[in-house]
LUMLUM-899868 format. One line per field, with one value per atom (N, C-alpha, C): atom name; x, y negated, z negated. Coordinates in nm, 2 decimals. Each point is the difference from the previous one (the first is absolute). Layout:
N
atome: [CA | ...] .
east: [X | ...] .
north: [Y | ...] .
up: [Z | ...] .
This chain:
119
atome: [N | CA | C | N | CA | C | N | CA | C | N | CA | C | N | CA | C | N | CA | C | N | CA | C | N | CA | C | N | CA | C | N | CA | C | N | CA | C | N | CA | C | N | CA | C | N | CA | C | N | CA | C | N | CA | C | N | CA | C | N | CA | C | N | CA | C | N | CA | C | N | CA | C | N | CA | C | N | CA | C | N | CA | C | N | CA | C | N | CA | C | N | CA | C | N | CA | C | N | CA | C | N | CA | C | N | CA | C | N | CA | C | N | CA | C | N | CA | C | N | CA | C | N | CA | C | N | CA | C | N | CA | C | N | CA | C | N | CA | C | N | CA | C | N | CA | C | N | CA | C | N | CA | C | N | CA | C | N | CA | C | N | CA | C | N | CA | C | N | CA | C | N | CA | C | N | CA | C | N | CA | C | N | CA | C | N | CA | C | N | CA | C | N | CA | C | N | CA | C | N | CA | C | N | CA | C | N | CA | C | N | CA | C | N | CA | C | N | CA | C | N | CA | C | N | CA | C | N | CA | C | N | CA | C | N | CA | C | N | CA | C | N | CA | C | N | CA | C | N | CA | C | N | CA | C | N | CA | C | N | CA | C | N | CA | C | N | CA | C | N | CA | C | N | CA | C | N | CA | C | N | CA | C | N | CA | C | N | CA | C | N | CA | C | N | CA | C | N | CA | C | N | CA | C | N | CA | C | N | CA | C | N | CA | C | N | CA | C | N | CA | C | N | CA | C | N | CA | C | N | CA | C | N | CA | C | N | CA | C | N | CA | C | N | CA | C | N | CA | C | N | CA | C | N | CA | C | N | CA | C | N | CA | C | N | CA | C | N | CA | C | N | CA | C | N | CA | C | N | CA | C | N | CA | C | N | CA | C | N | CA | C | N | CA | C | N | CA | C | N | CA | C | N | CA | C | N | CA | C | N | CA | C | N | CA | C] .
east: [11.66 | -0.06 | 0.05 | -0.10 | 0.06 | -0.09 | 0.10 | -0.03 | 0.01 | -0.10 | 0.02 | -0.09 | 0.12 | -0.05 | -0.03 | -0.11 | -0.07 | -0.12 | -0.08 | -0.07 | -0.10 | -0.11 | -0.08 | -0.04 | 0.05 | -0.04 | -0.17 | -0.06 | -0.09 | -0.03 | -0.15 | 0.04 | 0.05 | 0.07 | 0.06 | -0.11 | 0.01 | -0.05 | 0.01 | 0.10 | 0.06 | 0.06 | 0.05 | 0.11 | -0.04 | 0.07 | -0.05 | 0.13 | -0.02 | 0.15 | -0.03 | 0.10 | -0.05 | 0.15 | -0.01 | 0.12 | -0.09 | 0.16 | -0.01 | 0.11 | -0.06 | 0.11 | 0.10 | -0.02 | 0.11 | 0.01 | 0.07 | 0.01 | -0.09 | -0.08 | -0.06 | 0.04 | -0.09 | 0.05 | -0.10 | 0.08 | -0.03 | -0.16 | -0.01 | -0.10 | -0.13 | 0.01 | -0.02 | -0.18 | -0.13 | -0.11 | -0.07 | 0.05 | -0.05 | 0.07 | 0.14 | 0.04 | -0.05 | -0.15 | -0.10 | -0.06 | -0.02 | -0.09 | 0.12 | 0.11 | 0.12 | 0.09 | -0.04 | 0.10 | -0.06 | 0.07 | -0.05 | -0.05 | 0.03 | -0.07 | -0.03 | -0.08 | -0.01 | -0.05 | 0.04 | -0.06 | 0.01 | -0.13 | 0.00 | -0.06 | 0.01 | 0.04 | -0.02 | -0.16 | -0.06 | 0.04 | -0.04 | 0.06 | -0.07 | -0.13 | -0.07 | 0.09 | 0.11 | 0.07 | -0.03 | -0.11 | -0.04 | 0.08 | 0.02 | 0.08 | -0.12 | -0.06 | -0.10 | -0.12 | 0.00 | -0.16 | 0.03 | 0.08 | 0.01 | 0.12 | -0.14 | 0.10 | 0.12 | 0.12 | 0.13 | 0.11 | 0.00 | 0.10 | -0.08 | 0.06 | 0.00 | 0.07 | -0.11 | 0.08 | 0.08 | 0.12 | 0.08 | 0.11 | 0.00 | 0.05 | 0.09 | 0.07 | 0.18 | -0.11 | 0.04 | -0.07 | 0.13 | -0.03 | 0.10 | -0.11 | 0.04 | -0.13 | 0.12 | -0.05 | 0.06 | -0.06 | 0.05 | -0.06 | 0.10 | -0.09 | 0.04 | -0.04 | 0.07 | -0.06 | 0.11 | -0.09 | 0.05 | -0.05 | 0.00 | -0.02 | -0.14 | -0.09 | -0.15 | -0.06 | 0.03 | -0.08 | 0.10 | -0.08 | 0.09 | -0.13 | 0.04 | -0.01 | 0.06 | -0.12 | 0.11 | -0.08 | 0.12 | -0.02 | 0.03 | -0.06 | 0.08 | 0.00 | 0.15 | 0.08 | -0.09 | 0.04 | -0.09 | -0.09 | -0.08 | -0.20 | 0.01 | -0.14 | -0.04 | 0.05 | 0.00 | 0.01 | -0.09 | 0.05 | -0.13 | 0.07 | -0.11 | 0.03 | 0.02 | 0.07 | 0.01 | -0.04 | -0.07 | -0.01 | 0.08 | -0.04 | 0.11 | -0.04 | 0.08 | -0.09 | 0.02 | 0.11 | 0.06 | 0.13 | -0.04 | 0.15 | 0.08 | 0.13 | 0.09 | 0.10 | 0.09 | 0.04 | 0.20 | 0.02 | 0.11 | 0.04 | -0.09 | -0.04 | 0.04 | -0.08 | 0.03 | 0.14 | 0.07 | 0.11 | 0.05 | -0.14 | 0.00 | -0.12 | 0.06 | -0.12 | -0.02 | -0.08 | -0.09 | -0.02 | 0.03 | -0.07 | -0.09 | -0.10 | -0.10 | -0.09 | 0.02 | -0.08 | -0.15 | -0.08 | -0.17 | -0.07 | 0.07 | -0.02 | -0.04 | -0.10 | -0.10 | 0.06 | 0.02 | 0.03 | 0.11 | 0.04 | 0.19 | -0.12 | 0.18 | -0.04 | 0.15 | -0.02 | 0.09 | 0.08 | -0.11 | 0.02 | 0.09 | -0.04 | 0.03 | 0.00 | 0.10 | 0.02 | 0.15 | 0.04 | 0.09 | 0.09 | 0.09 | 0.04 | 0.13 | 0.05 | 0.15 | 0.04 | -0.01 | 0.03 | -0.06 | 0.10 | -0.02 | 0.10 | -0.05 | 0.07 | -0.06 | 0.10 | -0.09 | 0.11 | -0.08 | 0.11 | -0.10 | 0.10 | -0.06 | -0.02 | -0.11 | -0.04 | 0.06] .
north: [-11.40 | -0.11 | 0.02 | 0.01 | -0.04 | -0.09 | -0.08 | -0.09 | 0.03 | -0.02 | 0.06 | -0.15 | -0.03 | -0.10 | 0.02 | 0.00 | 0.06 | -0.08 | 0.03 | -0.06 | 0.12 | -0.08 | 0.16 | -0.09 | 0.01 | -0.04 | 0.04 | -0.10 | -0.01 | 0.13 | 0.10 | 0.11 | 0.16 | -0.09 | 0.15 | 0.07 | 0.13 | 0.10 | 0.02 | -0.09 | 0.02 | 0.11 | 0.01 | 0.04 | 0.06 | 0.10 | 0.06 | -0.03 | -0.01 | -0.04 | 0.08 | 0.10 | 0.09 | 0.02 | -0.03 | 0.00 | 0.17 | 0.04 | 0.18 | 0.09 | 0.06 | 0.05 | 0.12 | 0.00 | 0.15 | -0.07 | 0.07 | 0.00 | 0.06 | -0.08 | 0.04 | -0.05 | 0.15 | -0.04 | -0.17 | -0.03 | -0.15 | 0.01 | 0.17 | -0.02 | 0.08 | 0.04 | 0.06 | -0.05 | 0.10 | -0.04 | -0.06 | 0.06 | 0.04 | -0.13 | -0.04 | -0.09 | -0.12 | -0.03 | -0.09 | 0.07 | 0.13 | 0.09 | 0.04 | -0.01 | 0.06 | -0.14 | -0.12 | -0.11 | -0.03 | -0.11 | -0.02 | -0.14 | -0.07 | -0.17 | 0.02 | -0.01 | -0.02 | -0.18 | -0.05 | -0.12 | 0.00 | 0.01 | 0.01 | -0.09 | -0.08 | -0.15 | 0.03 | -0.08 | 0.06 | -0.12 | -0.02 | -0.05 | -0.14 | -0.04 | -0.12 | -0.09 | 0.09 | -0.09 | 0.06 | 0.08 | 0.04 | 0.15 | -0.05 | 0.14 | 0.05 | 0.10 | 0.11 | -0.08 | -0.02 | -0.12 | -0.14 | -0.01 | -0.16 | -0.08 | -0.14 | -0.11 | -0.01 | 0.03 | -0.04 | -0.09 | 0.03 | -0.04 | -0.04 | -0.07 | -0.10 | 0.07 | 0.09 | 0.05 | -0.11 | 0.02 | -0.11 | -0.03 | 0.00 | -0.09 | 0.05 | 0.01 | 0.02 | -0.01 | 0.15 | -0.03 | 0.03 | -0.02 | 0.12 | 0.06 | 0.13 | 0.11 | 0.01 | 0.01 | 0.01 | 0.13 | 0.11 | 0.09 | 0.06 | -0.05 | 0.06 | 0.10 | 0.09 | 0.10 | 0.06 | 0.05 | 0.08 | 0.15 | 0.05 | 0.15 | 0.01 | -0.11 | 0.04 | -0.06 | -0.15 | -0.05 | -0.09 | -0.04 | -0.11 | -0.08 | -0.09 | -0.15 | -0.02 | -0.11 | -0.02 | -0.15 | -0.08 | -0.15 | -0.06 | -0.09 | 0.00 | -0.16 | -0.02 | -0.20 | -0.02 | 0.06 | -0.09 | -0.01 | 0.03 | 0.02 | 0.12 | -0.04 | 0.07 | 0.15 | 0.07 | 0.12 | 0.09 | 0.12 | 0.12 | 0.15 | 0.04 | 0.12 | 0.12 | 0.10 | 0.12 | 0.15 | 0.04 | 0.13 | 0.13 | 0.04 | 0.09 | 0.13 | 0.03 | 0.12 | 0.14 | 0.04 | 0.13 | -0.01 | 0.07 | -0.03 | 0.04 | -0.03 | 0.01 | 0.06 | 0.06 | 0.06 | -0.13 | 0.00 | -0.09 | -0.13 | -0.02 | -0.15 | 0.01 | -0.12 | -0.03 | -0.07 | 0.07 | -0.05 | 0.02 | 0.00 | 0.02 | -0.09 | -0.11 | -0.03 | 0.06 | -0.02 | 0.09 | -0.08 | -0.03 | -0.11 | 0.08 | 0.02 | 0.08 | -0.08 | -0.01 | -0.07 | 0.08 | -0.12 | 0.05 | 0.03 | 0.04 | -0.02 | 0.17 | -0.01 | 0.08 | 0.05 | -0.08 | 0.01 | -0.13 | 0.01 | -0.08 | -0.07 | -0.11 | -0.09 | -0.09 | -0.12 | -0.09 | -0.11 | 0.00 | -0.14 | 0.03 | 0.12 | 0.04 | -0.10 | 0.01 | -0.10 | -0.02 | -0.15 | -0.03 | -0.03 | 0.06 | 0.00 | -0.06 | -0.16 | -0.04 | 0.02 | 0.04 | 0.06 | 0.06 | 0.04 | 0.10 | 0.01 | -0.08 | 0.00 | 0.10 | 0.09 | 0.02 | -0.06 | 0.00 | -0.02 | 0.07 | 0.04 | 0.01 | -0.17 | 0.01 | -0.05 | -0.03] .
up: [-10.82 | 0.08 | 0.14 | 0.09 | 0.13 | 0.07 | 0.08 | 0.12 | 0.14 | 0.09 | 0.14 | 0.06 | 0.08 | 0.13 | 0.12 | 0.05 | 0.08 | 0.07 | 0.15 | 0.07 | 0.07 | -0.01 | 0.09 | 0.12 | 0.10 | 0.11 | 0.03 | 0.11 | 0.05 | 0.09 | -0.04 | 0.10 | -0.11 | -0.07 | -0.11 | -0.05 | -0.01 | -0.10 | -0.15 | -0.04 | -0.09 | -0.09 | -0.10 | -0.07 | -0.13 | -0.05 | -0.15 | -0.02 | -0.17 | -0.07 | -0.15 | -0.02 | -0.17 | 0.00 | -0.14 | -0.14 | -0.04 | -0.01 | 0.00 | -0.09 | -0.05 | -0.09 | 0.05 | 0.14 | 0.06 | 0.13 | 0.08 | 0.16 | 0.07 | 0.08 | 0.15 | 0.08 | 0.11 | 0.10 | 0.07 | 0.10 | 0.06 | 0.05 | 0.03 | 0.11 | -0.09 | -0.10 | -0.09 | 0.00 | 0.04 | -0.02 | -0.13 | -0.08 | -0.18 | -0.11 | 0.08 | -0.13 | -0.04 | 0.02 | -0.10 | -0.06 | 0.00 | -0.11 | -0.14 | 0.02 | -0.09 | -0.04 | 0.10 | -0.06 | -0.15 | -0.07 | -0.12 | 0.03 | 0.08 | 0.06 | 0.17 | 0.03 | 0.17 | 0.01 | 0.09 | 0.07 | 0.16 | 0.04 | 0.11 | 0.04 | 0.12 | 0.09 | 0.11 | 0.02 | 0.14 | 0.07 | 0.16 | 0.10 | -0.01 | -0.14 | 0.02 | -0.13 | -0.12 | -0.05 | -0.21 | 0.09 | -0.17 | -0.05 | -0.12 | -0.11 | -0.08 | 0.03 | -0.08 | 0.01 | 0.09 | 0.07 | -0.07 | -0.07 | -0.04 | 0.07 | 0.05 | 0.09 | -0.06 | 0.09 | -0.05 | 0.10 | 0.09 | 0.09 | 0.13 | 0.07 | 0.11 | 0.09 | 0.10 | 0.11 | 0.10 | 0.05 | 0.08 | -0.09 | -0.16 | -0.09 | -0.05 | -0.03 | -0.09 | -0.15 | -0.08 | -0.13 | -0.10 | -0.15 | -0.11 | -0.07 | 0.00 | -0.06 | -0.11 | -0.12 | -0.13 | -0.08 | -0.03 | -0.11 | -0.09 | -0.10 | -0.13 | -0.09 | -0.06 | -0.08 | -0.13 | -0.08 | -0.14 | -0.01 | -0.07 | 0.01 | 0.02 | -0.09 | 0.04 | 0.10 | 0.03 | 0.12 | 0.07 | 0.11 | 0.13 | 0.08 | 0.03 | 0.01 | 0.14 | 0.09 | 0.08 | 0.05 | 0.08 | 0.02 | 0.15 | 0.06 | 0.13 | 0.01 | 0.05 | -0.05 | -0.09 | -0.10 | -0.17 | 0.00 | 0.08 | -0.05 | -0.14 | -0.02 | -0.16 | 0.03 | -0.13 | 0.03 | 0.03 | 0.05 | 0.02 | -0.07 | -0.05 | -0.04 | 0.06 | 0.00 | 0.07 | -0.06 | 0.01 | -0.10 | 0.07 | -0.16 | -0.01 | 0.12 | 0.07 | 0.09 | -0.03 | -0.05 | -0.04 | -0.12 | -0.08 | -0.15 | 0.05 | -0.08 | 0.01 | -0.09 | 0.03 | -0.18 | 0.01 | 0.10 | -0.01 | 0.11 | 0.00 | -0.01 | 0.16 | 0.11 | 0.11 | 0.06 | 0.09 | 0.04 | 0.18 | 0.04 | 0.18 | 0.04 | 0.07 | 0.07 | 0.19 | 0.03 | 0.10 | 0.07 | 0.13 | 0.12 | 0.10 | 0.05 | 0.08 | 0.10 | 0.12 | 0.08 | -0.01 | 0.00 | -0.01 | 0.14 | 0.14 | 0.10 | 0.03 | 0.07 | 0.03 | 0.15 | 0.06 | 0.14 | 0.01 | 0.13 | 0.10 | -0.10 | -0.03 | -0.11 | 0.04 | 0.12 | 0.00 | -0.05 | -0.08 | -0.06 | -0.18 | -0.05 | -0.11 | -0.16 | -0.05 | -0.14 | 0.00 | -0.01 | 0.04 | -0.19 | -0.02 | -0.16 | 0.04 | -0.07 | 0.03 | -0.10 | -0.13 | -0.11 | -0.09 | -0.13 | -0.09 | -0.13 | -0.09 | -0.07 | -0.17 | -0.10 | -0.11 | -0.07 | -0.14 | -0.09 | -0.15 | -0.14 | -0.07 | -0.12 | -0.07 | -0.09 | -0.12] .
């Protein structure tokens, strides 16, 4: 399980987020084609085109997962599903932060925490 408290400012490009089963690099083009979860959080508040967050707003993005699928929630709205993007042979234990910015990107994604824990 992890929790990440976070805000996409007004203006942002937003942010990819993938649970990964090895180390990349930060700047790394490819690590949504090889993560095993991507969510990516454009600058209008949506995770994989679905409304989720309130740009301006302090949110908790919640995801959960088991060896075959993951789930994810934001301050306790219903859940969403995440598919699977690439197997895994021992299981995910890196998560990945990646700005989605194309060009100077001021405003960025503002993260005041990060917590995981297991299940």
């Amino acid at each position: 399980r992890l929790k990440l408290r976070l805000r996409i400012p007004r203006g942002s490009q937003g942010a990819q987020i993938c649970l990964v089963d090895r180390w990349f690099n930060p700047a790394d083009p490819v690590v949504d084609r090889f993560a095993q979860h991507v969510l990516r959080l454009d600058g209008q508040g949506r995770i994989n085109g679905t409304a989720a967050l309130t740009p301006d707003a302090w949110a908790e993005l919640e995801v959960r997962w088991d060896p075959q699928s993951a789930r994810y929630s934001v301050s306790g709205a219903p859940w969403h599903d995440l598919p699977r993007v690439f197997a895994t042979r021992n299981g995910i234990s890196y998560l990945h932060l990646q700005s989605a910015a194309t060009k100077a990107a001021p405003y960025g994604v503002l993260i005041e925490s990060v917590a995981a824990c297991a299940e």
